[in-house]
C-alpha positions in Angstrom: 6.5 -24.8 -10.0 4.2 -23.5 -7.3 3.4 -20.2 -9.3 4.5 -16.7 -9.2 3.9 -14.4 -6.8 4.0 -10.9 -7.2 6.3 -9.0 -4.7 5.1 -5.2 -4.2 7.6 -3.1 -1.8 5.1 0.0 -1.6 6.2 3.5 0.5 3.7 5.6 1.8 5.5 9.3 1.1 3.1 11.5 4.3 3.4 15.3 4.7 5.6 16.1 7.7 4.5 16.0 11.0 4.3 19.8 11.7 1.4 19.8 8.8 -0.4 16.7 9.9 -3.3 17.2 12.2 -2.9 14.0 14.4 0.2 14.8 14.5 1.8 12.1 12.5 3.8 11.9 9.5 7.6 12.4 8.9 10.1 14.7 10.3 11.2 16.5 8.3 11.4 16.8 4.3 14.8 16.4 4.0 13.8 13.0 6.2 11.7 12.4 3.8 13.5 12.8 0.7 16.2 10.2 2.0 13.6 7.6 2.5 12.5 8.3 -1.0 15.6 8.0 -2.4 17.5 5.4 -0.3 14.6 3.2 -0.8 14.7 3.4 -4.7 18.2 2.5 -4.5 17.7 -0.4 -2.6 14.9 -1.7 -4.8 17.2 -1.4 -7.6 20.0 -2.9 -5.7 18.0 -6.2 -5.0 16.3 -6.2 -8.4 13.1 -4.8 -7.2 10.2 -2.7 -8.5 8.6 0.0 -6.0 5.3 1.7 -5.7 5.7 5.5 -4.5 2.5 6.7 -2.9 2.9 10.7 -1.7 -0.1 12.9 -0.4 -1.2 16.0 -2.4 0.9 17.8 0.1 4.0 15.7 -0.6 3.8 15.7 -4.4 3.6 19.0 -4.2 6.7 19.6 -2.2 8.7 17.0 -3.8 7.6 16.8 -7.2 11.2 16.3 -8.7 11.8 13.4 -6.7 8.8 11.8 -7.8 9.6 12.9 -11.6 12.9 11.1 -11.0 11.6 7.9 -9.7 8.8 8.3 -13.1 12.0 7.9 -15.1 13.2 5.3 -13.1 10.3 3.4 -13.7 8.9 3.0 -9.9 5.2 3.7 -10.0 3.7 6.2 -8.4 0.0 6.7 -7.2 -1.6 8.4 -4.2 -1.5 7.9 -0.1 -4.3 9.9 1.8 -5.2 11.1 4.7 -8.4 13.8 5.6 -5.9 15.3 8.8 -3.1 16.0 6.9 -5.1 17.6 3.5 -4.5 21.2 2.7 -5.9 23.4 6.2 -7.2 20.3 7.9 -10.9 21.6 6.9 -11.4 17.1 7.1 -11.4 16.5 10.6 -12.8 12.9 10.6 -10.9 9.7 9.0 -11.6 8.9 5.5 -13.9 6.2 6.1 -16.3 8.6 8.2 -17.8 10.6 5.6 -20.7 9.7 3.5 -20.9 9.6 0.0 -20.9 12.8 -1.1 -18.5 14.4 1.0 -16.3 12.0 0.6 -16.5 12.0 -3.7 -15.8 15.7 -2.8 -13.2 15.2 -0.6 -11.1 12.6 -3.1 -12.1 15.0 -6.0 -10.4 17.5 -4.3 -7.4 15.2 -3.7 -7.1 14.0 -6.7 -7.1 17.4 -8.7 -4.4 18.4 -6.2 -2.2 15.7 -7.0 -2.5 15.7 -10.5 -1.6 19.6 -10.7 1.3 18.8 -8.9 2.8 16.4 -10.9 1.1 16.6 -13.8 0.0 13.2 -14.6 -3.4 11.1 -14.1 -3.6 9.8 -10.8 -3.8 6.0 -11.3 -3.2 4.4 -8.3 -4.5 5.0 -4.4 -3.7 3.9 -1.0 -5.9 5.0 2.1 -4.0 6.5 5.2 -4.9 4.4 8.1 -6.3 1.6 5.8 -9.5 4.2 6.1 -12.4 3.2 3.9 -16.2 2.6 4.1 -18.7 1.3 1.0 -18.8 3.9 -0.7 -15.3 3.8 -1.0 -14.4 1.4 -3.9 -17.4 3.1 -5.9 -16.3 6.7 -5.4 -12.6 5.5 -6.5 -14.2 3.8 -9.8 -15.8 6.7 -10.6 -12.9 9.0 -10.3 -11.0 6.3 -12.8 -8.7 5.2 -10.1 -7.8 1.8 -11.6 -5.6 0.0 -8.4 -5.6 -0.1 -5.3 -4.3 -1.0 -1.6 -7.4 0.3 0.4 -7.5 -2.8 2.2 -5.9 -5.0 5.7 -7.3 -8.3 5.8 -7.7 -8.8 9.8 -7.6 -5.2 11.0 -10.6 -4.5 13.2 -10.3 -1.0 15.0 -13.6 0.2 15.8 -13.8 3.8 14.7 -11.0 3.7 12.4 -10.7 0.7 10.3 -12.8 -2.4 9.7 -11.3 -5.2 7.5 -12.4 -7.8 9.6 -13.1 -10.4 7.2 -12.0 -8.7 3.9 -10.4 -10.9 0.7 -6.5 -11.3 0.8 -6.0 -11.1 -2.5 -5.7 -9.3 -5.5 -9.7 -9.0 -7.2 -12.3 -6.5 -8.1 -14.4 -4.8 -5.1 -18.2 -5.2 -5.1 -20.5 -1.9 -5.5 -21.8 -2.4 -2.5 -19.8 -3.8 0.0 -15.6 -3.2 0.8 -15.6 -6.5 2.3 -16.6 -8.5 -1.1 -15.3 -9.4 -4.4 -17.8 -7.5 -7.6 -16.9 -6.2 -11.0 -16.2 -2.8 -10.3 -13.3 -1.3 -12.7 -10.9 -1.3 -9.8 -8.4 -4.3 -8.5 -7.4 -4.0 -5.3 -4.7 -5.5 -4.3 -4.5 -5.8 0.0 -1.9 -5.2 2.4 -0.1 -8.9 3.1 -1.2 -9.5 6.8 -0.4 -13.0 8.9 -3.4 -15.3 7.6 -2.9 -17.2 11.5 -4.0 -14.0 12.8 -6.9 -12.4 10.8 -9.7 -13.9 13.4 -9.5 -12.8 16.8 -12.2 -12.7 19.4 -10.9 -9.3 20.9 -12.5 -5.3 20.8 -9.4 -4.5 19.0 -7.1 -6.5 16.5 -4.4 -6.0 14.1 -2.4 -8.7 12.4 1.1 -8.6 11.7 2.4 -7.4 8.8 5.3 -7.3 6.1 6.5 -3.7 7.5 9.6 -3.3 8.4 8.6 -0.6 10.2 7.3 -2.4 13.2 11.0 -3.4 13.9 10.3 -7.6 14.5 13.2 -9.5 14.7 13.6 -11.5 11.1 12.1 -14.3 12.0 8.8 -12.6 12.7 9.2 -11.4 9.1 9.8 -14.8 7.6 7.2 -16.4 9.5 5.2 -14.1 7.5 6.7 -14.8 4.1 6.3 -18.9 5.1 2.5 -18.5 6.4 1.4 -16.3 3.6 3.2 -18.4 0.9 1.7 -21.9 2.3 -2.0 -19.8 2.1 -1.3 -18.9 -1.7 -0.4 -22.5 -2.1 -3.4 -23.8 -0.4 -6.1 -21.8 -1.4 -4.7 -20.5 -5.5 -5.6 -17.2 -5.7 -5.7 -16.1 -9.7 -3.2 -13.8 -8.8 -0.8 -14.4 -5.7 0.7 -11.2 -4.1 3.1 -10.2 -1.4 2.7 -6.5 -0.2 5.1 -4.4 1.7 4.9 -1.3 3.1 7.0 1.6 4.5 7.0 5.1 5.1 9.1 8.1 4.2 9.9 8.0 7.9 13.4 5.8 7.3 16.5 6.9 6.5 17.3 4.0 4.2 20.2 5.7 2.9 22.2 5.0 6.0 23.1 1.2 6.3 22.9 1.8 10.5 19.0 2.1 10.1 17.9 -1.5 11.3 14.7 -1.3 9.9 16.2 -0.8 6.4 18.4 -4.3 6.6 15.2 -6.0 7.8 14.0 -5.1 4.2 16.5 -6.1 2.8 16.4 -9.5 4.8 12.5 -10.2 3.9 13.6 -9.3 0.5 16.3 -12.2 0.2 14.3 -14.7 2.3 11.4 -13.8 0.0 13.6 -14.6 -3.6 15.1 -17.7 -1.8 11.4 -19.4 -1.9 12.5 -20.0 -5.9 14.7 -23.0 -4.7 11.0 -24.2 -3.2 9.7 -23.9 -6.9 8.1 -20.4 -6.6 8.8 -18.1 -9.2 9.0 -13.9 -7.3 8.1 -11.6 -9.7 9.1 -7.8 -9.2 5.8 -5.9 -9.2 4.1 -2.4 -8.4 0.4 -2.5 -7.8 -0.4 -1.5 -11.5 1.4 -4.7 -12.6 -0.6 -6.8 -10.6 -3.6 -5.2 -11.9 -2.6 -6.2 -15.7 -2.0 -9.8 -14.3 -4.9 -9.4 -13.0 -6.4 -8.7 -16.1 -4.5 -11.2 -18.3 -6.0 -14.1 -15.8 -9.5 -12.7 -16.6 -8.4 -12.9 -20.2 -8.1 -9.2 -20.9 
């Protein structure tokens, strides 16, 4: 048996684009709403768990989906972005602010979210992979207990720097985003192509497990093979596959290509147990009580 890894199929749920400031997002709610939906059904479909991750703006608007998927059992947590937060009074990326604006700004968040669904907000996800050092401290303190802050690999210069970050699931230091610590917090990192986390260039972002780019499969299982031999290789205490989506999809309709490309990473992922691997259907809060259980918790 080569171990288990944890399989997270995470959707980031944005505001639409008319309300986003950089003019990104998704179409339309009702655009939205069949992402949501379609991908839940899917997860359960192919045995699956899912992580939900809406902005403030989007749990607001769709509160009753996310109350469905809560009895469904799919997690959800937060997905944030300054642009797209109440009047766009945030101009800058997450990561740009200093301590204290940015504890403000997350307050902020965070009570927003929690009104609207009415439950403790457990669970975060940066937009843009956005963070800086005060980041992991600010999210501690606020009793945010998991995490996907991170992309091992991605170096954009003025937007996000995870140039030589961790891969896997652990605890972030105090002091630096880049290092493991003891912090109350596990993040748990966006899967990125361990071939292509170095890169001598001003700019660099590694492939990733999101459909959303549209590879062909092979890209995707070249992926799953390259991140799989790693785990092997190097034993993480907890080994983790993360994908991510948006609310972008219609995976409702079986003539969205993107959506059978999940489904195809998916399958290629749960045929690794005839290679002695054991998948294991996770959201990011499982992973943290793994996590936890390795540390003997």
């Amino acid at each position: 048996m080569k171990g288990k890894v944890h399989v997270v199929v995470s959707m980031d749920c944005e505001r639409i684009r008319a309300e986003s400031y950089r003019n990104d997002g998704t179409a339309s709610w009702e655009m939205s709403e069949l992402a949501i939906t379609g991908l839940a059904e899917l997860l359960c479909q192919e045995g699956m768990k899912g992580t939900f991750l809406p902005t403030p703006a989007t749990a607001a608007r769709q509160a009753h989906l996310f109350e469905e998927l809560r009895r469904q059992q799919f997690e959800v947590g937060m997905q944030f972005h300054c642009d797209s937060f109440r009047d766009g009074e945030y101009e800058q990326i997450l990561g740009a602010y200093g301590y204290d604006l940015q504890k403000e700004i997350l307050t902020l968040a965070k009570a927003d979210w929690e009104e609207a669904l009415g439950m403790p907000m457990l669970t975060y996800r940066s937009g843009y992979f956005s963070a800086n050092d005060f980041t992991f401290p600010i999210l501690a303190e606020l009793g945010i207990k998991q995490t996907s802050c991170s992309k091992p690999g991605r170096y954009s210069p003025g937007m996000t720097l995870w140039y030589g970050a961790l891969p896997y699931a652990h605890r972030p230091s105090a002091s630096s985003r880049l290092q493991a610590g003891d912090l109350d917090v596990v993040e748990v990192p966006m899967t990125s192509h361990p071939g292509e986390r170095f890169a001598m260039q001003p700019r660099f972002d590694p492939k990733d497990a999101r459909p959303d780019s549209g590879f062909k499969p092979e890209v995707y299982h070249d992926i799953v093979d390259a991140v799989l031999w790693e785990m092997e290789m190097i034993g993480p205490g907890v080994k983790t596959f993360v994908i991510l989506t948006h609310n972008t999809l219609d995976y409702t309709s079986d003539r969205e290509p993107r959506r059978g490309l999940l489904v195809d990473m998916l399958r290629y992922l749960k045929a690794k147990e005839e290679e002695g691997w054991q998948v294991v259907p996770a959201t990011l809060a499982d992973v943290r009580a793994a996590f936890l259980a390795q540390e003997g918790r």
